[in-house]
C-alpha positions in Angstrom: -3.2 -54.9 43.4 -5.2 -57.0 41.4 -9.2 -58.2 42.7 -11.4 -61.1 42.4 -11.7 -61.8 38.8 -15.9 -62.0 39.6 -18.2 -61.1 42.0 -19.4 -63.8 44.6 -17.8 -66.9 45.4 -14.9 -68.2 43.0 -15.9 -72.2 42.3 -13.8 -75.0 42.9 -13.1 -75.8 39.2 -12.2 -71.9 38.3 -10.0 -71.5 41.0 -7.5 -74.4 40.4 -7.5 -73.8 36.6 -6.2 -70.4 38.1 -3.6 -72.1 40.2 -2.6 -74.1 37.4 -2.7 -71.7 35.0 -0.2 -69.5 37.2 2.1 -71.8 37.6 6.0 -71.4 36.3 7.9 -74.8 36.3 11.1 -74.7 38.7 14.3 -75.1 36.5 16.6 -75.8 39.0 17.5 -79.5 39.0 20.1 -82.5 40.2 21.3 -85.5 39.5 20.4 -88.0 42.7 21.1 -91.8 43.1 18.5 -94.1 42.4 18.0 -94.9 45.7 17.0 -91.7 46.6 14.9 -90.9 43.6 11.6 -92.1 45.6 9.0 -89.0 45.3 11.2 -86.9 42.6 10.1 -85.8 39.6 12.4 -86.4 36.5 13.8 -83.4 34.7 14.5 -85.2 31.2 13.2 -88.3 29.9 15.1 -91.8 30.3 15.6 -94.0 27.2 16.7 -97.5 27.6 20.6 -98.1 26.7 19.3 -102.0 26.5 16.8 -104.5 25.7 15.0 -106.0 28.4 15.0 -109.1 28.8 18.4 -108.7 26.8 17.4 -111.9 25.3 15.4 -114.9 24.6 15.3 -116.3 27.8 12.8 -119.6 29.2 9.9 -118.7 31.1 9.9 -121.9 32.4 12.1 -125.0 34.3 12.3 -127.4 31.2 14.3 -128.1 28.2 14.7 -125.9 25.1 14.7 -127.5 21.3 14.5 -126.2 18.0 10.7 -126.5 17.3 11.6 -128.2 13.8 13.4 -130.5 14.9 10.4 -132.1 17.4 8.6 -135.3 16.5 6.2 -136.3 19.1 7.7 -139.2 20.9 11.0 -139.4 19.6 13.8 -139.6 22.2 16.4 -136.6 22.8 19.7 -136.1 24.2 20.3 -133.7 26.0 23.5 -131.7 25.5 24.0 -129.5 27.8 22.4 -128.1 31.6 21.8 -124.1 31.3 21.3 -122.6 34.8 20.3 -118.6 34.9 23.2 -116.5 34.4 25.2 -118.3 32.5 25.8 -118.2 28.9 24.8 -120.9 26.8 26.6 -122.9 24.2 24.9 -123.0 20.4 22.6 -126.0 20.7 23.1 -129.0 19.0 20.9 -130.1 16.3 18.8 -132.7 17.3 19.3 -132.2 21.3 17.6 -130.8 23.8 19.5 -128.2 26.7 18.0 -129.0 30.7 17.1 -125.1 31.2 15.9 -123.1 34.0 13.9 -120.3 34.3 14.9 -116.9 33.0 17.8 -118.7 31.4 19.0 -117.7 28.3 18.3 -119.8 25.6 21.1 -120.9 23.4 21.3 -120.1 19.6 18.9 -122.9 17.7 17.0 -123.4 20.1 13.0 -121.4 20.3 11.1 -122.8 21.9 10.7 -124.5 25.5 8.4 -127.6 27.4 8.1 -127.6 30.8 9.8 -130.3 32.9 6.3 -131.6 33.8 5.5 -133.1 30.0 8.8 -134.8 29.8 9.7 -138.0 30.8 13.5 -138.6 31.4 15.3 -141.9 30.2 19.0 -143.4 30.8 19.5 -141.9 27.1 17.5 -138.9 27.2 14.1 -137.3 27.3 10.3 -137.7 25.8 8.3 -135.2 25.3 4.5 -136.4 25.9 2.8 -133.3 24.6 2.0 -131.3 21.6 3.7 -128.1 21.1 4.0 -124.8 19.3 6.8 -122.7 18.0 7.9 -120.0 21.0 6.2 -121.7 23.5 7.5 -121.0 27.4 10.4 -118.1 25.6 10.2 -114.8 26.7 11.7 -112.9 23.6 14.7 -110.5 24.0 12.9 -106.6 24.5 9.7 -108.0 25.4 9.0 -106.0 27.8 11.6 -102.8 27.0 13.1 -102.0 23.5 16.5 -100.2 23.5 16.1 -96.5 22.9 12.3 -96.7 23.8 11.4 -94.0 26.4 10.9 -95.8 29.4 9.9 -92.7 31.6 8.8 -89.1 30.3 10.0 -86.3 31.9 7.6 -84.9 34.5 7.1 -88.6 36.0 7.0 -88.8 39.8 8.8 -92.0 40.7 7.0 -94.5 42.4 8.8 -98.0 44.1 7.6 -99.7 40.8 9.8 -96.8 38.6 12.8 -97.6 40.7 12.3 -100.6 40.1 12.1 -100.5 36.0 14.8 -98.0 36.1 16.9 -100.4 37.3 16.2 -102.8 35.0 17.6 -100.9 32.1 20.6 -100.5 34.0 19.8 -96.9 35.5 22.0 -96.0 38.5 21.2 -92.0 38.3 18.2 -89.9 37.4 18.4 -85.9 36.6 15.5 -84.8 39.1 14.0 -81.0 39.9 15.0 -79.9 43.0 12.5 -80.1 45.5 10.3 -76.7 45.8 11.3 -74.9 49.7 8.1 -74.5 50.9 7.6 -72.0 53.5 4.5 -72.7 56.1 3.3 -70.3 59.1 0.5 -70.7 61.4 -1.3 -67.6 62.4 -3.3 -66.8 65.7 -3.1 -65.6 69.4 -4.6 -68.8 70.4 -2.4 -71.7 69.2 0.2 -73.8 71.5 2.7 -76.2 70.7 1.8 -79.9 71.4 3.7 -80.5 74.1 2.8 -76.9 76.1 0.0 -77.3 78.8 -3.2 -75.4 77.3 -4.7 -72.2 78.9 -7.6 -71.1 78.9 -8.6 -69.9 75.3 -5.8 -72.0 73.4 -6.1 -74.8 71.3 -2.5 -76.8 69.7 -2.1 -76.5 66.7 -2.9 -79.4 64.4 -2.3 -77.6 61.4 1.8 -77.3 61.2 1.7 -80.8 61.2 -0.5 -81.7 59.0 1.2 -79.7 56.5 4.1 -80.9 57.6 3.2 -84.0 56.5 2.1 -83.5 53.5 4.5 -81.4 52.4 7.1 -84.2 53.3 4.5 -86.6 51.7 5.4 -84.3 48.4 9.4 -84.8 48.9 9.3 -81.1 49.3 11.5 -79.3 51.8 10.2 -77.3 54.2 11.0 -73.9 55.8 8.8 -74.3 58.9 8.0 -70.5 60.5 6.0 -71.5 63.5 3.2 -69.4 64.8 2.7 -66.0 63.9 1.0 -63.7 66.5 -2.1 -62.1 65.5 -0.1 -58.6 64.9 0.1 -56.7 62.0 3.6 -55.7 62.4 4.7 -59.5 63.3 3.0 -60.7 60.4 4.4 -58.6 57.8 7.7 -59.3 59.2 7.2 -63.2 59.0 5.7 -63.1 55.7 8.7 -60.9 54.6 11.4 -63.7 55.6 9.4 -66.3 54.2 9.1 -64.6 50.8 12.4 -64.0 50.5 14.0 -67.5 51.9 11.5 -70.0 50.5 10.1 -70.7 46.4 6.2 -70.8 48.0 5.0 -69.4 51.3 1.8 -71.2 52.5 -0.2 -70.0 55.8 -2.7 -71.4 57.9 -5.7 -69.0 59.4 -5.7 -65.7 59.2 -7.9 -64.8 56.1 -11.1 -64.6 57.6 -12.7 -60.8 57.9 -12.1 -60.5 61.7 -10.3 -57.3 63.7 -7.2 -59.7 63.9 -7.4 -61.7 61.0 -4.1 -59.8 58.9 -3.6 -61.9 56.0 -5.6 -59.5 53.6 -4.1 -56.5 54.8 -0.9 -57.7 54.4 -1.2 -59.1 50.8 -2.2 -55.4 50.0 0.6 -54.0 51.5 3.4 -56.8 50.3 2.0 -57.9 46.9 -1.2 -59.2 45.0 -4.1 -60.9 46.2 -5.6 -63.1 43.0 -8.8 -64.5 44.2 -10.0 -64.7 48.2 -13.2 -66.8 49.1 -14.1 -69.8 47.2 -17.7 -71.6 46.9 -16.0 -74.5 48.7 -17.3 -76.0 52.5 -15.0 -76.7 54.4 -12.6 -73.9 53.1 -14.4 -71.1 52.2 -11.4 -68.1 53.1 -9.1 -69.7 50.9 -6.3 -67.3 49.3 -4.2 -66.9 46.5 -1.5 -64.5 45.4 2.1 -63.5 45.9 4.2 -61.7 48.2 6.8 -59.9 47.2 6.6 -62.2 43.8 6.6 -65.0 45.4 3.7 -67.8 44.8 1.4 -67.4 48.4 -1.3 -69.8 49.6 -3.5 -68.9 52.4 -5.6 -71.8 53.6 -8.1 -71.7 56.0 -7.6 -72.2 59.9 -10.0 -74.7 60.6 -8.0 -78.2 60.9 -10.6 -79.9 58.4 -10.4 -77.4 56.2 -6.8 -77.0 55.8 -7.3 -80.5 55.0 -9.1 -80.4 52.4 -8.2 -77.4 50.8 -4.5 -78.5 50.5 -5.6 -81.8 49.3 -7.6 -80.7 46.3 -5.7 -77.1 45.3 -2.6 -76.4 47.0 -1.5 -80.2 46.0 -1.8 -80.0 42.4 -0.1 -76.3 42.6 2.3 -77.7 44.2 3.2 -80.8 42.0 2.8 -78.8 38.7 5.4 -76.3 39.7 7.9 -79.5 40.6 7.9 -80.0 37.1 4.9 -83.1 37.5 2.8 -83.9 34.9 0.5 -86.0 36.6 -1.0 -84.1 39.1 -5.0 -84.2 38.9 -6.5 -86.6 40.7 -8.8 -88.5 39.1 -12.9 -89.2 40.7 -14.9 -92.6 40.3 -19.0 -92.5 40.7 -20.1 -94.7 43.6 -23.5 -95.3 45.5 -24.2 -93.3 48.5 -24.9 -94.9 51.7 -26.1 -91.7 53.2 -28.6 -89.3 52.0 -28.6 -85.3 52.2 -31.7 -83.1 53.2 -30.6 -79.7 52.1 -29.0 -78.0 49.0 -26.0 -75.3 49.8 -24.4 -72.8 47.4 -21.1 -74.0 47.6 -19.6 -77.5 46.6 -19.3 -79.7 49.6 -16.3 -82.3 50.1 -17.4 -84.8 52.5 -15.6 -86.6 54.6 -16.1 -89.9 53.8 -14.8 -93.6 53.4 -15.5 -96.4 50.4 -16.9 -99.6 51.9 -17.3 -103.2 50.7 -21.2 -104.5 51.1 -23.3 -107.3 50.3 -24.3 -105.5 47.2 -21.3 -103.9 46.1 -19.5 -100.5 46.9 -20.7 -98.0 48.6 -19.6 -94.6 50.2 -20.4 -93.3 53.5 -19.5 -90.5 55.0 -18.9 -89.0 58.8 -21.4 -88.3 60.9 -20.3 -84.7 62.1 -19.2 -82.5 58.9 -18.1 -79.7 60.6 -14.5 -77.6 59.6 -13.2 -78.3 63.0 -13.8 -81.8 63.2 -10.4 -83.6 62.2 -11.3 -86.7 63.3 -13.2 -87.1 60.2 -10.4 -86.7 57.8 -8.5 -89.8 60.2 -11.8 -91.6 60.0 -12.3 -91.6 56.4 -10.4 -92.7 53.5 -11.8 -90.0 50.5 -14.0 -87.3 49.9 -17.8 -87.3 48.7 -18.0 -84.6 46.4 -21.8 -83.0 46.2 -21.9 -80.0 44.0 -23.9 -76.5 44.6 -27.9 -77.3 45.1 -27.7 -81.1 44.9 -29.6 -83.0 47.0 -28.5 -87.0 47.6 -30.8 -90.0 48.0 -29.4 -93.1 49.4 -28.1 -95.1 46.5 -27.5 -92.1 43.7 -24.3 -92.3 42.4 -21.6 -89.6 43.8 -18.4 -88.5 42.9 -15.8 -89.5 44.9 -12.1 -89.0 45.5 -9.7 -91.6 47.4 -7.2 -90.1 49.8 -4.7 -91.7 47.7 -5.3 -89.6 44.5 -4.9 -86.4 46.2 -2.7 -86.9 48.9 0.4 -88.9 47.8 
């Protein structure tokens, strides 16, 4: 069994360059539809088979011309009427072609004026305004060249990837298989939602929320229940979830208490990397493996788990996928709260960006405590305060939107 690599409190930053550093990619993969890509992470990189647009096509309702052949004033047939999706006949020299937008233009012709500087006669059309060559076209592979790499593999595809992998004609993509996450909740004094309490329970708050995010992270889950705070019961859980899932991930359990068995059991089963983190809320956060297999142990606290998943158990998670993109990235914005005392670990406040009369600003949750999950629904980020920083109202913090390390 292997220790903590230093003495004291692991920081933030050290212990996810661990994660990440630990991390094996998963090779399995599949080929899904398109519609069902949403959330997957692509396996190989997609080149375009096509141009897009596929060719000059009018940006604009108007009429087309061969720039060289305009002479302000002068009178012009028109020759023929192309509508979108239809292919065009050569044009005509010395006509104009009535065209609509995202037509495509017709051989000749490059450039287009919009219907509103024309004025139509019984023999034609005027053009009242100046113009310049490639006016109103949108040229073939202006926004897409054919064999351009349109997506790298490791992407994780959004609506707006679905959407340009259609555009190039892509039906399929080869995906990694989603990672089968094992999760187990640990203590004598959880209920199910659902149950009515007794004295000394509480639900529990946390299968869901990881149930939710894991589901957030198209991963599937293997979903253990409660464990019993039992030695022998815990082994035996962690056992099956070792051997049926790719990563086992536990709630509770990991604090230094008489029934607290996680520890024990990662000596007994496998490795414990690092245990305790300068981190508030989430201090008894674990990492190793059981049995080889990748092991998270958050804390039990409902904030906690929160945040702890959010900002290390997320990227893990998304970097063994196959993702590329998985650090979230911080913006520096004025505090609307102050702080009166410094702490030795580095504090993730619940918090939310707001809109004032003077620009943005960040406050953050009254009550800060690891039990208070409230706060996480309340806010919509974290205010990141390192070790033995003190904030004034107005000094820029750091801060992280739910949506960079959540989704």
């Amino acid at each position: 069994m292997s220790h903590c690599d230093q003495p004291g409190l692991r920081s933030v930053e050290d212990a996810l360059e661990h994660l990440l550093q630990s991390v094996e990619v998963a090779a399995n993969t599949q080929r899904v539809a398109l519609t069902d890509a949403l959330g997957r992470v692509l396996a190989s990189d997609i080149l375009s088979a096509v141009d897009v647009p596929p060719a000059d096509n009018s940006a604009m309702d108007g009429y087309c011309l061969r720039y060289e052949d305009f002479n302000a004033g002068a009178q012009y047939p028109v020759s023929q009427r192309i509508p979108a999706g239809t292919a065009p006949e050569p044009l005509q020299p010395g006509t104009l072609a009535r065209i609509f937008t995202g037509a495509e233009l017709p051989s000749n012709a490059d450039t287009v004026v919009m219907q509103e500087d024309v004025t139509a006669t019984e023999n034609g059309v005027v053009i009242n305004t100046s113009l310049k060559p490639g006016q109103n076209v949108r040229p073939a592979g202006q926004d897409i060249r054919h064999g351009q790499v349109v997506l790298a593999k490791g992407c994780r595809i959004r609506p707006q990837e679905m959407g340009l992998l259609a555009s190039v004609g892509v039906a399929e993509v080869e995906v990694y298989s989603p990672l089968k996450v094992a999760i187990l909740s640990t203590g004598d004094e959880l209920i199910e939602p659902g149950n009515p309490l007794q004295a000394g329970q509480i639900y529990n708050s946390n299968r869901y929320t990881l149930i939710g995010l894991l589901k957030g992270l198209g991963m599937e889950i293997l979903d253990l229940g409660i464990v019993p705070d039992d030695l022998e019961q815990t082994e035996s859980a962690f056992i099956r979830a070792a051997a049926e899932a790719d990563v086992v991930i536990s709630s509770g359990g990991g604090s230094v208490g008489e029934e607290d068995h996680i520890k024990t059991m990662l000596e007994k089963l496998g490795q414990l990397a690092f245990w305790k983190l300068a981190i508030k809320p989430g201090k008894p956060f674990a990492f190793g493996s059981i049995m080889e297999t990748p092991f998270v142990g958050l804390p039990g606290n409902p904030a906690a788990v929160f945040v702890t998943f959010a900002l290390l158990a997320r990227p893990w998670l998304l970097k063994m996928q196959g993702a590329t993109g998985y650090l979230a990235q911080e913006v520096l914005v004025p505090a609307g709260f102050s702080t009166r005392k410094t702490g030795g670990r580095q504090e993730y406040l619940r918090a939310r960006l707001l809109e004032t009369e003077s620009g943005p600003q960040v406050e953050i949750y009254p009550n800060q405590s690891s039990g208070i999950l409230f706060s996480a629904c309340w806010g919509n980020g974290f205010a990141v305060i390192p070790p033995g920083q003190v904030v004034a109202e107005g000094d820029p913090v750091r801060f992280l939107p739910y949506d960079a390390v959540l989704n």
